[in-house]
Structures are given as C-alpha cells and as structure tokens.
C-alpha positions in Angstrom: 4.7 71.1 24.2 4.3 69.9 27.4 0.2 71.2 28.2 -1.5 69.3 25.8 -2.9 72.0 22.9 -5.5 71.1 20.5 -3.6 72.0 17.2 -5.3 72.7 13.9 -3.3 72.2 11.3 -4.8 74.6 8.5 -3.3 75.7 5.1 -5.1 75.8 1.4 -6.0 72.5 -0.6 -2.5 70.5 -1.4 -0.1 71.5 1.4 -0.4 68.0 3.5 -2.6 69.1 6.1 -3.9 65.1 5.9 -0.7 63.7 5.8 1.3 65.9 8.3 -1.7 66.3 10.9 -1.5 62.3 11.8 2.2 62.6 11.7 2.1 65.7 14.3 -0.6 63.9 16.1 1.7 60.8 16.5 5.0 62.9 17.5 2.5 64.3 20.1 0.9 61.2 21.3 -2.3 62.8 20.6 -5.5 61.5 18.4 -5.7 63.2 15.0 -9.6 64.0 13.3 -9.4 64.2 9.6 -10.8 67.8 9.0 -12.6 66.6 5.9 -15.1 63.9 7.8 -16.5 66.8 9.1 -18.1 67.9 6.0 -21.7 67.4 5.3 -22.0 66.0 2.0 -23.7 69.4 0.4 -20.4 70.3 0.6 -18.2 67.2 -0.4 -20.6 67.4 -3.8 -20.2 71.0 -4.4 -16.1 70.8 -3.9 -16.4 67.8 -6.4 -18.0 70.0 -8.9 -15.5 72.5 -8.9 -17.8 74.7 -6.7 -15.6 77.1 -4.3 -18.2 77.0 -0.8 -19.2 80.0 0.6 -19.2 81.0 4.1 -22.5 79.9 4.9 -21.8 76.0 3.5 -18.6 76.3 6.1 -20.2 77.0 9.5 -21.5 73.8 10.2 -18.3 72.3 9.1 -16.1 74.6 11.3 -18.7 74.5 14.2 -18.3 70.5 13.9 -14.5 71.0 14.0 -14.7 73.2 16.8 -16.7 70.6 19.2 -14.4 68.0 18.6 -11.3 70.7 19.6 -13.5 71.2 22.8 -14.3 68.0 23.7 -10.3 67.7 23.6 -9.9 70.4 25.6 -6.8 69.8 28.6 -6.2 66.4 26.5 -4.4 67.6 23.5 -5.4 66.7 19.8 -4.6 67.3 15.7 -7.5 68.2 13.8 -6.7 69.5 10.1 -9.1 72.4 8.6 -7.7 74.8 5.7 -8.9 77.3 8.2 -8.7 80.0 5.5 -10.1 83.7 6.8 -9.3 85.0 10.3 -13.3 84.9 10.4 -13.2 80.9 10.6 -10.3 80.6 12.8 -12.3 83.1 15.4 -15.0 80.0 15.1 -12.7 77.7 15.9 -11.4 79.5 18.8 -14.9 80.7 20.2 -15.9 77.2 20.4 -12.4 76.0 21.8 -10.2 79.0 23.1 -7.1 77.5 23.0 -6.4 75.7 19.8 -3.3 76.4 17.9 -3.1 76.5 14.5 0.1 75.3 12.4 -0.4 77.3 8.6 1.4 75.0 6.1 2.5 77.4 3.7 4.3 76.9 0.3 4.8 78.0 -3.2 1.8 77.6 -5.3 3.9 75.9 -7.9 4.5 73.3 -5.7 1.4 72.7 -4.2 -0.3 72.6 -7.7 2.2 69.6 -8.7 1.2 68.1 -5.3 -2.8 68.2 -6.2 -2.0 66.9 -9.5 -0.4 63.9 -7.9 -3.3 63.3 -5.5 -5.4 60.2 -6.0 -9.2 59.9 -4.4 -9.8 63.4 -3.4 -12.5 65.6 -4.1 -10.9 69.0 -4.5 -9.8 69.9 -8.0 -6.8 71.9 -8.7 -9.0 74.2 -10.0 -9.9 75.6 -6.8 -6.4 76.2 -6.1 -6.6 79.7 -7.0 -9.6 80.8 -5.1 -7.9 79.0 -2.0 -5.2 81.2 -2.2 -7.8 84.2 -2.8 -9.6 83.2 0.7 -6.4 83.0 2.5 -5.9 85.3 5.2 -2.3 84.2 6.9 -1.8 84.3 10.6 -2.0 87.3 12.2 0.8 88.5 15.3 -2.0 87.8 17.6 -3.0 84.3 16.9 -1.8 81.3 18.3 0.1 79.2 15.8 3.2 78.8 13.6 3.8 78.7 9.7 5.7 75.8 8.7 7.2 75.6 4.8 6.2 72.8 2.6 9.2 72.1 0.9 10.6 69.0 2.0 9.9 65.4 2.7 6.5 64.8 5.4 9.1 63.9 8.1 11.3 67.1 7.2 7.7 69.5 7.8 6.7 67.4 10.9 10.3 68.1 12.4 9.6 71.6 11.6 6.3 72.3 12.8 7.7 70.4 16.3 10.2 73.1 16.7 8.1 75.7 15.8 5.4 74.7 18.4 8.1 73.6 20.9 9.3 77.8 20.3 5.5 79.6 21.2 5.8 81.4 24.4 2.4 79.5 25.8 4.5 76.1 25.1 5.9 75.5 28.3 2.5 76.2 30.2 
C-alpha cells in the first residue's frame, strides 16, 4: 500500500485482531491502537459478566475509535475493532472516510479453541455465539479484505498484506 490507509482490523472475539493488528501495523510502518483501550469501563464490566453490549454501550466506543482513525488520516495507522454490523463500520467511516477494514474470518471451531487458550481477557467464550449472530461480513461496496485464520500470525499477516497490496484504491 503505498498511500498510507488507516486499517481496521475487525473480526468477532478470538480471531487475532490484537495479535495481527500490531503485526500489520509493523509490516506497514504504521502505529497500531488496541481497539479494546477504547472501551469505557461500563463496558469492559459488562463483557466480563458475560453481558453481550448493545448498540447504544458501542457508540462511544466506536466514535473513540473513529477519532483516532481521523486524527491518522494521510498518515496511515492499525486500529483493531470487531467492527461487527455494517451499522458500526458506517460510524467508523463517517468519522474517518477512508479506513479499510481487514475481516479476520475463521471457523468457529477454531476460534473457540483459540478463546479457550486466551489468558487475561475479559471476553468469555460464551459470547462467541452472539458474536457470530451480530456479524454482518463485508459487503462488495466496503473497503477491505477477508483474511482466513488458519495458520500461524505470520502466515495471516502475509495474507492480509497481499490482500491489501490487491484493492484497487492501493496504488493511490
């Protein structure tokens, strides 16, 4: 990518948006903003308890999100947000138009096992399922690439590189 992008690595709870979004961010030579800082802590408690937010918990945290991806606007960044709904991802872009998002996407299977593994974070995998029930994929018309879980970190990196490297705004 030779414009620098602000990309939003998004994807439900478990698919490595914290561990490939620093990796992308290095390969880029870009800062990368853990998604999860943003949070108030309403929400961190309510995520610990096993409470799914609603819309109205994630507005703040996606409008937070959002002014960082502005205030990176023209210098390029990696910010991860699961990004779920369309709805959120039109937040994002309202408040910085030309984000791209990379959807980490994988098996549920897999990204259970994953979870399980996890040490020191507040989602349960018992929010897995209503993750996946929020989750509206990328649509035709939205900037960004899905990228397969499967695979060592470096392995999904490599992948989402190419796959970035391949979107026709790219070479802006």
């Amino acid at each position: 990518m030779s414009t620098p992008h602000v990309v939003v690595v998004m994807g439900v709870a478990g698919t490595g948006k914290t561990t490939i979004g620093p990796l992308l961010a290095t390969r880029l030579g870009v800062p990368y903003a853990e998604g999860d800082d943003f949070h108030p802590q309403a929400n961190i408690a309510k995520m610990s308890a096993g409470i799914p937010l609603q819309d109205e918990d994630r507005w703040p945290w996606l409008d937070a999100i959002g002014a960082w991806a502005h205030g990176r606007a023209g210098l390029g960044g990696v910010v991860s947000s699961s990004a779920l709904k369309r709805s959120y991802r039109d937040r994002l872009r309202a408040a910085a138009p030309g984000v791209v998002f990379v959807h980490l996407t994988g098996d549920r299977a897999l990204i259970e096992e994953r979870m399980s593994h996890r040490q020191g974070h507040f989602m349960p995998t018992a929010l897995l399922d209503s993750q996946f029930a929020t989750l509206q994929p990328l649509q035709p018309d939205e900037a960004g690439v899905a990228v397969d879980v499967t695979g060592s970190p470096e392995e999904i990196t490599e992948r989402a590189m190419k796959a970035l490297a391949a979107l026709p705004h790219a070479s802006r």
